[in-house]
DOKOLDREN-410128 format. One record per residue (C-alpha): residue number from 1; residue in three letters; x negated, y negated, z. Coordinates in pm, whole numbers, plus 50000, padded with zeros to 5 digits. Example, Ala and Ser with C-alpha at 12.3 -4.5 7.8 and 13.67 -1.06 7.14 Angstrom:
BEGIN
ATOM  seq  type      x      y      z
ATOM    1   Ala  48770  50450  50780
ATOM    2   Ser  48633  50106  50714
This chain:
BEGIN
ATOM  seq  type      x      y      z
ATOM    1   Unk  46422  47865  51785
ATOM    2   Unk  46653  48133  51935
ATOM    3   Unk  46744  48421  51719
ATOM    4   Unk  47080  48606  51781
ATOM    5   Unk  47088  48950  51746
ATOM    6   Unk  47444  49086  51655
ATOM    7   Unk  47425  49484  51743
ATOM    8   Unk  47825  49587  51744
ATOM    9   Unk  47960  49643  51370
ATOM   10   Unk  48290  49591  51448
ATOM   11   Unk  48428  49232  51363
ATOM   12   Unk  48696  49254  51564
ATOM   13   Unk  48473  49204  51903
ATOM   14   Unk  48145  49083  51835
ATOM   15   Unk  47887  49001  52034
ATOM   16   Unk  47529  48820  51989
ATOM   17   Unk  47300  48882  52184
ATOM   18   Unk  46961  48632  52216
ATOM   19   Unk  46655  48569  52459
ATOM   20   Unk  46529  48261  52490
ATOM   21   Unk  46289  48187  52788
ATOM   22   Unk  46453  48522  52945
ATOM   23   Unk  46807  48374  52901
ATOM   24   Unk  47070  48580  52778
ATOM   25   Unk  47309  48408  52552
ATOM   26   Unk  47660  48587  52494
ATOM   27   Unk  47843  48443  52190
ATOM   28   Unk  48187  48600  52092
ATOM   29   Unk  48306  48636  51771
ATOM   30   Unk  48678  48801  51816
ATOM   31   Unk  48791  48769  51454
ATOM   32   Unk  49132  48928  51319
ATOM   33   Unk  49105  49273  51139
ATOM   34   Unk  49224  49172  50830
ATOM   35   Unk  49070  48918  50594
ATOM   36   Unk  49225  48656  50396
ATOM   37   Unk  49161  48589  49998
ATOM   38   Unk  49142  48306  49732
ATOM   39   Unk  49015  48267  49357
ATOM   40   Unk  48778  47985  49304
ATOM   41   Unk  48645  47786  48982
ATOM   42   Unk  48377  48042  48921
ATOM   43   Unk  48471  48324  49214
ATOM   44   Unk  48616  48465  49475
ATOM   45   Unk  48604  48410  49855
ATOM   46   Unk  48678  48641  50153
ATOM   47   Unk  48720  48461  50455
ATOM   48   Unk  48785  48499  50822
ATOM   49   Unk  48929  48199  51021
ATOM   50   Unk  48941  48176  51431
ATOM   51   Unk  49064  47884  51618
ATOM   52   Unk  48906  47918  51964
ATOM   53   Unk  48673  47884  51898
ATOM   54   Unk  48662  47749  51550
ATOM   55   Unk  48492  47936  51317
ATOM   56   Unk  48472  48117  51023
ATOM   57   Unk  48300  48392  50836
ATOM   58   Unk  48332  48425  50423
ATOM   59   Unk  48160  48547  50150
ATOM   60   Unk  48181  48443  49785
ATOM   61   Unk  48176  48672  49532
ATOM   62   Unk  48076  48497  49186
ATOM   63   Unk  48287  48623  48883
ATOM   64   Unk  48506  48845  49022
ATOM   65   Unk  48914  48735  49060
ATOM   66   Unk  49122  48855  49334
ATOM   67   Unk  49344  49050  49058
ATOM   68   Unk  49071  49300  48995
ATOM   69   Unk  49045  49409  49334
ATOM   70   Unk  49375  49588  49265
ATOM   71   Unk  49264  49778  48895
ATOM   72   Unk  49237  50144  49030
ATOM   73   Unk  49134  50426  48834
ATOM   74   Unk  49298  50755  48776
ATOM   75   Unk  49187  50899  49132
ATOM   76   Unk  49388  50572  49265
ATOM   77   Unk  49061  50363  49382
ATOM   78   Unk  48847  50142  49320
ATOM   79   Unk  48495  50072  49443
ATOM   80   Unk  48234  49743  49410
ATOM   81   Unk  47875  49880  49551
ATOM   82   Unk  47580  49667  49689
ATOM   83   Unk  47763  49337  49457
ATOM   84   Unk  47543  49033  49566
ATOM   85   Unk  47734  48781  49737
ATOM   86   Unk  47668  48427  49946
ATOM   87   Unk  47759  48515  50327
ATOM   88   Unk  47850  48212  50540
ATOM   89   Unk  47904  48122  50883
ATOM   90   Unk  48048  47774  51009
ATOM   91   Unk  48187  47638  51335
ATOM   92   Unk  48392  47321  51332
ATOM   93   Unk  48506  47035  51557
ATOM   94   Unk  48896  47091  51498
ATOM   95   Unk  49100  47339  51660
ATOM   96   Unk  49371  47363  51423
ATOM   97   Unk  49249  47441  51109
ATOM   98   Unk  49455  47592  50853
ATOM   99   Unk  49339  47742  50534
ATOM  100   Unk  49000  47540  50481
ATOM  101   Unk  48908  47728  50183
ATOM  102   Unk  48928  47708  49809
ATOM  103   Unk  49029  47340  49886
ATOM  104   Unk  48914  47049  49985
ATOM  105   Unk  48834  46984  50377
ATOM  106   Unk  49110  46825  50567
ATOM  107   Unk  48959  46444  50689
ATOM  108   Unk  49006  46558  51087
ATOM  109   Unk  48796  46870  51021
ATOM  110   Unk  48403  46874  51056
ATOM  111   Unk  48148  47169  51014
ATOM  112   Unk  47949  47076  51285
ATOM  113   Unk  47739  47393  51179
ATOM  114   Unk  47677  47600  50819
ATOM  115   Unk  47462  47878  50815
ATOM  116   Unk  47416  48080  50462
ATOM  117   Unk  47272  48414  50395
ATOM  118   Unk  47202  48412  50009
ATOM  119   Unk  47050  48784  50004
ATOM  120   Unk  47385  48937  50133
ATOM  121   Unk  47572  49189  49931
ATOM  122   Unk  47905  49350  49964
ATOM  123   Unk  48106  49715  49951
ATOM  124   Unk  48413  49742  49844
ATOM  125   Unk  48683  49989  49828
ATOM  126   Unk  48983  49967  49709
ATOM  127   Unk  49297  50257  49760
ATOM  128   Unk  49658  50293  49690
ATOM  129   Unk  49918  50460  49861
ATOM  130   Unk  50259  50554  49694
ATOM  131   Unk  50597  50613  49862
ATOM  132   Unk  50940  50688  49647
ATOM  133   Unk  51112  50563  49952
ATOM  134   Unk  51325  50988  49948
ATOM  135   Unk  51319  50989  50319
ATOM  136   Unk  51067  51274  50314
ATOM  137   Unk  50667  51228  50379
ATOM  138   Unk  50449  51270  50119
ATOM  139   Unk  50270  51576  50289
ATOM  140   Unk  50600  51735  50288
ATOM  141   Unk  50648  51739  49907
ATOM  142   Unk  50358  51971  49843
ATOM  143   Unk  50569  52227  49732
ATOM  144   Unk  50310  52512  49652
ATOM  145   Unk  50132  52418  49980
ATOM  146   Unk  49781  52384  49786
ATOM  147   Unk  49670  52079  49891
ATOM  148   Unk  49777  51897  49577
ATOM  149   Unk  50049  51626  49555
ATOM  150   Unk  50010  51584  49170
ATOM  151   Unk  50112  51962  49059
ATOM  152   Unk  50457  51958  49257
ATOM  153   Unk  50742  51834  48999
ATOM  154   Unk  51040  52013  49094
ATOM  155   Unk  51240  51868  48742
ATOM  156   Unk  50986  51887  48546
ATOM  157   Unk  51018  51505  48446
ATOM  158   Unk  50647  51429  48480
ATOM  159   Unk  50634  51233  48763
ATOM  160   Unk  50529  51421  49074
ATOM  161   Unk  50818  51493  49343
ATOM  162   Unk  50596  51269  49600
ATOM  163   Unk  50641  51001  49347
ATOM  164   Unk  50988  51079  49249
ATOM  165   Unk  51292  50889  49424
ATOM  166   Unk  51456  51203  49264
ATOM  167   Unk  51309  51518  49277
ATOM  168   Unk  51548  51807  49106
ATOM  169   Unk  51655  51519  48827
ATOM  170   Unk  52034  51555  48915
ATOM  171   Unk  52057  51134  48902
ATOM  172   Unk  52122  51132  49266
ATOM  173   Unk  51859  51024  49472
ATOM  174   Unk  51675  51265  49709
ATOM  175   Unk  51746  51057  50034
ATOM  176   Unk  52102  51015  49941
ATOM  177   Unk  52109  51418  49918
ATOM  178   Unk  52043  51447  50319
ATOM  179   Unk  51737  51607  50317
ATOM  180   Unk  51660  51529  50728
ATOM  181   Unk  52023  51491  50838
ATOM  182   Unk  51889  51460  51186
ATOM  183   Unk  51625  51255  51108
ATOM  184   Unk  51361  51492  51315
ATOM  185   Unk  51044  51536  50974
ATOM  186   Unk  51206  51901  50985
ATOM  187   Unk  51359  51991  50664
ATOM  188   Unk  51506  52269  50740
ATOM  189   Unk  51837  52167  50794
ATOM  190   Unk  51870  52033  50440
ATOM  191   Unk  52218  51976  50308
ATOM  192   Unk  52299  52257  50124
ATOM  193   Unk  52640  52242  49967
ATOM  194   Unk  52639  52539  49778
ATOM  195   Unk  52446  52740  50007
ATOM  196   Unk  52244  52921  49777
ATOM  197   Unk  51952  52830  50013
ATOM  198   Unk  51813  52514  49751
ATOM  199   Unk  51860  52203  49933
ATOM  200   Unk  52096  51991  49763
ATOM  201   Unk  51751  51740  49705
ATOM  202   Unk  51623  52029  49501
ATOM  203   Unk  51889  52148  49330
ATOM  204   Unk  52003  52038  49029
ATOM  205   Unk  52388  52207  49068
ATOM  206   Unk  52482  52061  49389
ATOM  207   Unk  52811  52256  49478
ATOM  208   Unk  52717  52596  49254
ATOM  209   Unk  52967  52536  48971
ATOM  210   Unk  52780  52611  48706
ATOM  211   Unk  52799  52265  48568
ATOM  212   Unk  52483  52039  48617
ATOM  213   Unk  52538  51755  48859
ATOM  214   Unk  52423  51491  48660
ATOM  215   Unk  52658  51588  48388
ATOM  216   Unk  52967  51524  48675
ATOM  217   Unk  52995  51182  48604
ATOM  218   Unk  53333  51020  48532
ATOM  219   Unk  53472  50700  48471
ATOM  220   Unk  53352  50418  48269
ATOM  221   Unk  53065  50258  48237
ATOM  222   Unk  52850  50539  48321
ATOM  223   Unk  52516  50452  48504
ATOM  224   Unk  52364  50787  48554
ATOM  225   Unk  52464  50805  48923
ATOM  226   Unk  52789  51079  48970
ATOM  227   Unk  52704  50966  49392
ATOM  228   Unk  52934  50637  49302
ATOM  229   Unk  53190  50827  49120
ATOM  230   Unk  53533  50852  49234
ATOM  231   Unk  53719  51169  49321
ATOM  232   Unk  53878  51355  49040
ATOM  233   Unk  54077  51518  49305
ATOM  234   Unk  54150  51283  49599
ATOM  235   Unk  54055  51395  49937
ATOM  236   Unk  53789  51685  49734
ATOM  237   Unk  53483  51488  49786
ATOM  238   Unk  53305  51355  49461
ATOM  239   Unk  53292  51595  49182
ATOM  240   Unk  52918  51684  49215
ATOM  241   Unk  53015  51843  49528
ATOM  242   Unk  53366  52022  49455
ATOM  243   Unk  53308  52329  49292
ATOM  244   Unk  53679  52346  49181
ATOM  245   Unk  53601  52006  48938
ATOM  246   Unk  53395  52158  48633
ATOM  247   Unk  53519  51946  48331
ATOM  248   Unk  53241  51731  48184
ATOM  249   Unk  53317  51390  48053
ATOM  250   Unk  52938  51330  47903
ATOM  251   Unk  52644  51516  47886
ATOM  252   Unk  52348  51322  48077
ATOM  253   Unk  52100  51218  47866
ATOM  254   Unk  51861  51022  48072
ATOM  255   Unk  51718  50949  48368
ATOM  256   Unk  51789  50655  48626
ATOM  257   Unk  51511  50419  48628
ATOM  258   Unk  51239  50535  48908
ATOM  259   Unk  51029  50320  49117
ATOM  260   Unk  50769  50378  49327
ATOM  261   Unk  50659  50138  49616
ATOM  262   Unk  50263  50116  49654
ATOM  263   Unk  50066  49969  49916
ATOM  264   Unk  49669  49864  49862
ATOM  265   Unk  49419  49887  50099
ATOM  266   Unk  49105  49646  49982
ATOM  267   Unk  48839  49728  50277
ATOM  268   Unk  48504  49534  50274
ATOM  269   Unk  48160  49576  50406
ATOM  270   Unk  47898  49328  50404
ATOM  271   Unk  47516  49422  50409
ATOM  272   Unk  47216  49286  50482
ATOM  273   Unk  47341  48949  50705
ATOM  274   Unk  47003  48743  50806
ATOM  275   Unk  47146  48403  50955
ATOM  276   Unk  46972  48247  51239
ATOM  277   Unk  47295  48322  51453
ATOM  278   Unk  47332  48685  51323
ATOM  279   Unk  47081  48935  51174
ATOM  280   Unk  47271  49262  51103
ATOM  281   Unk  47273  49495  50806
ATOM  282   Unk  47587  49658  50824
ATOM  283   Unk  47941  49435  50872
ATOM  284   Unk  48297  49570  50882
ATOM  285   Unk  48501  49286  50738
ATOM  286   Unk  48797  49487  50764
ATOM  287   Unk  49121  49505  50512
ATOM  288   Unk  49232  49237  50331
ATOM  289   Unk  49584  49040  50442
ATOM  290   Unk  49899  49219  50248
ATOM  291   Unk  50017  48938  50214
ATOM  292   Unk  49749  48845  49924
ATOM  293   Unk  49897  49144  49738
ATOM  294   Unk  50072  48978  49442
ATOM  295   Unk  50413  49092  49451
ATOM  296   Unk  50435  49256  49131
ATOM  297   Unk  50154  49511  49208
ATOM  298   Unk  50397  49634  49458
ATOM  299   Unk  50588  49822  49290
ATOM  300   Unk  50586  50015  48944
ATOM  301   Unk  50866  50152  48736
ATOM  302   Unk  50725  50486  48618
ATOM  303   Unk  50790  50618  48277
ATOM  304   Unk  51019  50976  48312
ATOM  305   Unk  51019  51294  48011
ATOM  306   Unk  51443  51419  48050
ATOM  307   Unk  51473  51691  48005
C-alpha cells in the first residue's frame, strides 16, 4: 500500500510526497486560506472545498456550535486546545460541487474516496479586532504612548478613545472633526479651530468660546449632534465653530449612541493527521470565511458614563 507523506504545513500548497517501487508520487492539495463553517445535529464541521481537483478536507467537532467560536473573554480571545475531533479527506467524481456539507449529497456527486482520521484533535483561537470607524488608527490613539489602548479616554466616558467614534464627548464625531485633513496617517495637521493647540477631535470647546460644543445645539428636535445644526448667524459657520454665538438653548445631557465595528479572526490547527494519503502532526487550516460571521456579532453598541 503506498503511504503519502505530507511534509509542508501550509494548506494553501500542499504537497504529498510517496515511494512506491522508487516512484515518486506528487499529489497537490492547493486549498483556499480560509475555511468555511456549518452547525450539525450534534456538531460542528470545518470544511475546505476544491474543485480541480475535487476534494475536500473537514473536521467535525462534536458539541460545539459555530456561535461559541465568537464568546471572547475580557483579553478579547478565545482559545479551544488539543479538542478531539474526526478529520476527513474525500475526493469526488463531480467538478462542480457546491456546499456538500451539513446536507444531504447532491444525486450527480460521488465520493469516489473517504479517508477518516478518528485520533485527530484541533487548536483553536479565536481574536477580535475593534475599529470606531474616527478616521484615525488604533495605534494612533494611545495617547500616553504606553503601549496600552485601554487607559486612553480622552472624555472620560468609559469607553476607550480607540473604541470611541467620539473621543473629547463634544457629540460630534471624531472623523467629522478633520483629524487627517490630508489624509497622509499624520495628525499633525489636525483642525484646530480655536487654535489653542487641542485638535478640534480632542477638544471639547471647538471654537474657544467658553461654551461647551455639545451644549451649541439649536433648533428642534435635538439629536445630540450641533454638526447638523443650522447657522445662528448665516454665512458664520455652525455655532460650534463661531466663537461670536455663545447662547445655549439646552444643556447636553447625553451622549449619541456609539458603535464599534469588530472583526473576528477564528484560526484553526489540526494535530495529529494519520490517513493513508496524509500522515502529518501539525495542519494550518487557516481562518475561517467572514462571511460565517453572523451579522449581529459585527457590531456592538457600547454602553457610555456622561459626564
Amino acid at each position: 500500500m503506498r503511504k503519502f507523506l505530507l511534509v509542508l504545513m501550509s494548506i494553501s500548497l500542499i504537497t504529498i510526497n510517496a515511494c512506491d517501487d522508487g516512484d515518486i508520487i506528487d499529489v497537490n492539495l492547493d486549498f483556499d486560506g480560509d475555511y468555511e463553517a456549518c452547525n450539525g445535529v450534534d456538531g460542528l464541521t470545518l470544511f475546505k472545498i476544491k474543485e480541480d481537483p475535487s476534494e475536500s478536507l473537514s473536521a467535525f467537532i462534536s458539541g460545539l456550535t459555530i456561535n461559541e467560536l465568537f464568546e471572547v473573554g475580557d483579553n478579547d480571545t478565545l482559545k479551544i486546545d488539543d479538542r478531539a475531533i474526526q478529520f476527513r479527506y474525500r475526493t469526488y467524481n463531480e467538478a462542480s460541487l457546491g456546499n456538500i456539507f451539513c446536507q444531504d449529497i447532491p444525486p450527480n456527486v460521488d465520493i469516489t474516496s473517504d479517508e477518516q482520521s478518528d485520533g485527530s484533535k484541533i487548536d483553536i483561537l479565536t481574536s477580535v479586532i475593534y475599529d470606531d470607524n474616527d478616521g484615525i488608527a488604533s495605534i494612533d490613539e494611545d495617547r500616553n504612548n504606553d503601549g496600552n489602548l485601554e487607559n486612553d479616554d480622552t472624555d472620560g466616558d468609559g469607553v476607550p478613545d480607540y473604541k470611541d467614534f467620539d473621543d473629547d464627548g463634544d457629540n460630534v464625531a471624531t472623523k467629522d472633526e478633520n483629524p487627517d485633513p490630508n489624509g497622509d496617517g499624520n495628525l499633525d495637521d489636525a483642525q484646530d479651530t480655536d487654535g489653542d493647540g487641542t485638535p478640534d477631535y480632542l477638544d471639547n470647546d471647538d471654537d474657544g468660546d467658553g461654551v461647551l460644543t455639545r451644549d451649541e445645539e439649536k433648533g428642534t428636535p435635538k439629536n445630540n449632534n450641533p454638526a447638523d445644526d443650522e447657522e445662528t448667524i448665516v454665512g458664520g459657520g455652525l455655532d460650534y465653530l463661531n466663537p461670536n454665538v455663545t447662547d445655549v438653548e439646552a444643556v447636553a445631557t447625553q451622549y449619541r449612541t456609539h458603535t464599534v465595528s469588530k472583526t473576528f479572526f477564528v484560526r484553526a490547527t489540526i494535530k495529529d493527521i494519520d490517513i493513508s494519503t496524509i500522515n502529518q502532526e501539525v495542519l494550518n487550516f487557516g481562518v475561517l470565511d467572514s462571511g460565517f460571521v453572523p451579522a449581529n456579532l459585527k457590531s456592538e453598541e457600547l454602553a457610555t458614563t456622561f459626564n
